[in-house]
N, C-alpha and C positions, 0 to 999 in steps of 0.2 A: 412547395416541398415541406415535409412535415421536419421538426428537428432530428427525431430519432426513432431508429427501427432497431426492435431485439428483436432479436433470431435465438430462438429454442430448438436443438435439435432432440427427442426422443427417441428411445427407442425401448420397450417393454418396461418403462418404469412410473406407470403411472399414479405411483403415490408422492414420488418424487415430484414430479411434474405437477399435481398437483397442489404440492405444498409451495412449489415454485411461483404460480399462477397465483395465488392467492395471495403471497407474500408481496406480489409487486401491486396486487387491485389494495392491500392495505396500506403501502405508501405510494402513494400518489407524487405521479412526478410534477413538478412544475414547466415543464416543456410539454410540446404538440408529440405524439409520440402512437406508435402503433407494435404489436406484438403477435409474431409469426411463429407460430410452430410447425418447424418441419417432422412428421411422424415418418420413419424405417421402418415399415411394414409391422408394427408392433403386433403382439397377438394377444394384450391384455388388457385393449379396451382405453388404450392412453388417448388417441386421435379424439376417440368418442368424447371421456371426458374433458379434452380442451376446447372441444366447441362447443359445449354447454356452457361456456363462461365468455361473458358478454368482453366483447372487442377485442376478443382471440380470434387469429385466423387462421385455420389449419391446412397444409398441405399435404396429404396422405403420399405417399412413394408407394410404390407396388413391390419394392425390394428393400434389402437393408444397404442403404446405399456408401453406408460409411456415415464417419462426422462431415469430412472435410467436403464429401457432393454432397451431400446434405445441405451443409450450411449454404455453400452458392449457391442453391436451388432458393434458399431462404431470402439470400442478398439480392437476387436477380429478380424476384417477386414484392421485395420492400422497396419503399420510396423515400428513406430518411435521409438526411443530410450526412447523417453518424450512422453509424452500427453498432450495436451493441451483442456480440456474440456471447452465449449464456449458457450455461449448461443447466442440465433439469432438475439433478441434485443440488443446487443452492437456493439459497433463501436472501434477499434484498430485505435488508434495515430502511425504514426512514432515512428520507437523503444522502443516501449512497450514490442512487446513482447520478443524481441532480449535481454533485462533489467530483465524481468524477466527469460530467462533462465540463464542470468549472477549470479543472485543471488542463484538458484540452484544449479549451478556450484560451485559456493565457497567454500561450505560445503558439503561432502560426507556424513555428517550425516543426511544433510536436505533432505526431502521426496517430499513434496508440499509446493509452492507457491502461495501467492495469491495476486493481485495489490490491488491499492486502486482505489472504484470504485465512480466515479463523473456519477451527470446525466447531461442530455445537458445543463442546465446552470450552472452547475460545482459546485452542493452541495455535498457534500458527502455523499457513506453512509457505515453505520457502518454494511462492512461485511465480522466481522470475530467477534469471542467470546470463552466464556467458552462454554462446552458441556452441550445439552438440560437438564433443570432442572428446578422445582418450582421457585427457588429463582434466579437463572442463568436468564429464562426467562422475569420476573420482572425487573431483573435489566436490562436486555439487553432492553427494551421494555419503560425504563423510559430513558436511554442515548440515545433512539434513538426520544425522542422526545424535545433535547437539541440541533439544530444546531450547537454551539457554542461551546460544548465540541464534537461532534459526529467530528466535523474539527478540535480540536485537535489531540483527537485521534487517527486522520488515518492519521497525521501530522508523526510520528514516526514508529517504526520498532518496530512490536512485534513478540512473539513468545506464539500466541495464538491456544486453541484446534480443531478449524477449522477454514477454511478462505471460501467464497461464491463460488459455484459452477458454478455462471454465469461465472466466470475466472476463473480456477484453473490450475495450470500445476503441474503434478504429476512425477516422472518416472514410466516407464512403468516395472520396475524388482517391484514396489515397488507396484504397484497398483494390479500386478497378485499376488505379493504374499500375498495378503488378499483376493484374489479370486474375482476382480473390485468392482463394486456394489453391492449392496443389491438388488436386485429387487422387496424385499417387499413393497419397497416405491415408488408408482407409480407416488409421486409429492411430494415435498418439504421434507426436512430432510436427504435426501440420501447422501447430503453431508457434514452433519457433523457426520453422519454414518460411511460415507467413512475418514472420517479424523481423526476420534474415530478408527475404526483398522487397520489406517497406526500406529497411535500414541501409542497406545498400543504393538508394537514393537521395541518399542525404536525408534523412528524414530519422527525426529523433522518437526514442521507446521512452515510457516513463515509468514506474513503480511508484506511486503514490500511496503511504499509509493512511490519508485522511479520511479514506472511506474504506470500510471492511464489509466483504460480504462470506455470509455464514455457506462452504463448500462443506457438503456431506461426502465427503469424496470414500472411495474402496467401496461403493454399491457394487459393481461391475466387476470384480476384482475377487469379491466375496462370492457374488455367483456361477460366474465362469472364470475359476483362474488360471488351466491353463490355456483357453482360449486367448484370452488378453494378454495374457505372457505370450505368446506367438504371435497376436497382431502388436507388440510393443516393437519383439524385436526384427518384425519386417518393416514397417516404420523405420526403424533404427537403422538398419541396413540400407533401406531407401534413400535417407538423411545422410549416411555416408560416402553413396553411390552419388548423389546428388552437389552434395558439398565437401569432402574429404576423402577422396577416390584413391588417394595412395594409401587410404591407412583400412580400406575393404577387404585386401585378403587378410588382414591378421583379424579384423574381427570375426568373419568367417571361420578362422583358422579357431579362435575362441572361441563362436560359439558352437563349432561342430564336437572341441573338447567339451563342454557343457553337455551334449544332446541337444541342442535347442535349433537344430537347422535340421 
């Protein structure tokens, strides 16, 4: 068994993707390691260009199958001991991710890691937190409009209820045995889904700042916003149908005053 499998999910962003690919062939990991792109039926030639590049292996979907089928599609086709879930818009510095399997390593009790994630002009951002909730999301929602404390923050090591699924590295005994993802969540939430029942095993999250990886994040956001504003907040809805069931009709109740149902 190889040490580590990332899993790339794409989906119509292949400049991203490509900046991605290229960023990991320029640091070279120090581990046995292999790299999967799962392509959503893209329509702009993303699939194409990842298999032009040597010890990529692409699995093309005939549909946009979401993140969260997506990536088990990815996990169930790789052979690593670890996983390394990746989104397409980042970029991997020298020794990040070799930093972040070190910090998995230390503790047999730890499950998943997650770096601290800078955009291309190196702000941070806050992602990792408490598990979704009224008051959780509030607060998470008010720190994240504090640069000042959000760059403390991700200054220190915690050990918070998820960490961002743009980076996560998991082990892979840990991820099957909560059966991978959710695939009820065809966008956003899946992974603090996923981090909610590693954690509910006893099984510890970590947020470690000793490796940063550069997320180009709001590609998706930019292009279709209100599309992802409506896969956010059925995610949302899922997550509280899921885990917070008494508190469903008032966010209903909320978002139908919005427009947003």
């Amino acid at each position: 068994m190889i040490d580590l499998s990332i899993v790339i999910v794409s989906f119509n962003a292949r400049v991203d993707l490509e900046r991605c690919l290229d960023s990991l062939r320029s640091s070279p990991l120090s581990v046995s390691h292999e790299i999967v792109v799962v392509d959503n039926q893209s329509s702009d030639g993303s699939a194409d260009a990842a298999a032009k590049r040597a010890g990529v292996r692409v699995i093309r979907l005939n549909e946009n199958a979401g993140f969260a089928r997506a990536t088990n599609v990815g996990i169930r086709a790789s052979s690593g001991e670890n996983l390394l879930l990746l989104n397409s818009d980042t970029l991997v510095p020298a020794g990040a991710i070799d930093r972040l399997l070190a910090e998995l390593r230390r503790d047999p009790d730890v499950a998943i890691v997650g770096p601290r994630l800078i955009d291309a002009s190196g702000r941070p951002e806050l992602s990792y937190g408490r598990t979704l909730g009224p008051f959780n999301e509030l607060r998470q929602k008010i720190r994240r409009r504090r640069p000042a404390l959000v760059d403390r923050l991700t200054r220190r090591r915690h050990s918070p209820d998820w960490v961002s699924g743009a980076c996560l590295l998991v082990r892979r005994a840990d991820a099957e045995a909560v059966g991978l993802l959710d695939e009820r969540f065809f966008m956003y939430a899946e992974d603090v889904d996923f981090c909610a029942a590693i954690k509910a095993r006893g099984r510890r999250i970590v947020f470690t700042p000793d490796a940063e990886i550069v997320h180009l994040r709001g590609r998706s956001v930019a292009a279709a916003p209100a599309a992802t504003q409506a896969a956010y907040r059925r995610s949302q809805v899922a997550f509280y149908e899921k885990h917070r069931p008494c508190w469903v009709p008032l966010l209903k109740l909320y978002l139908k005053l919005r427009g947003q149902v």
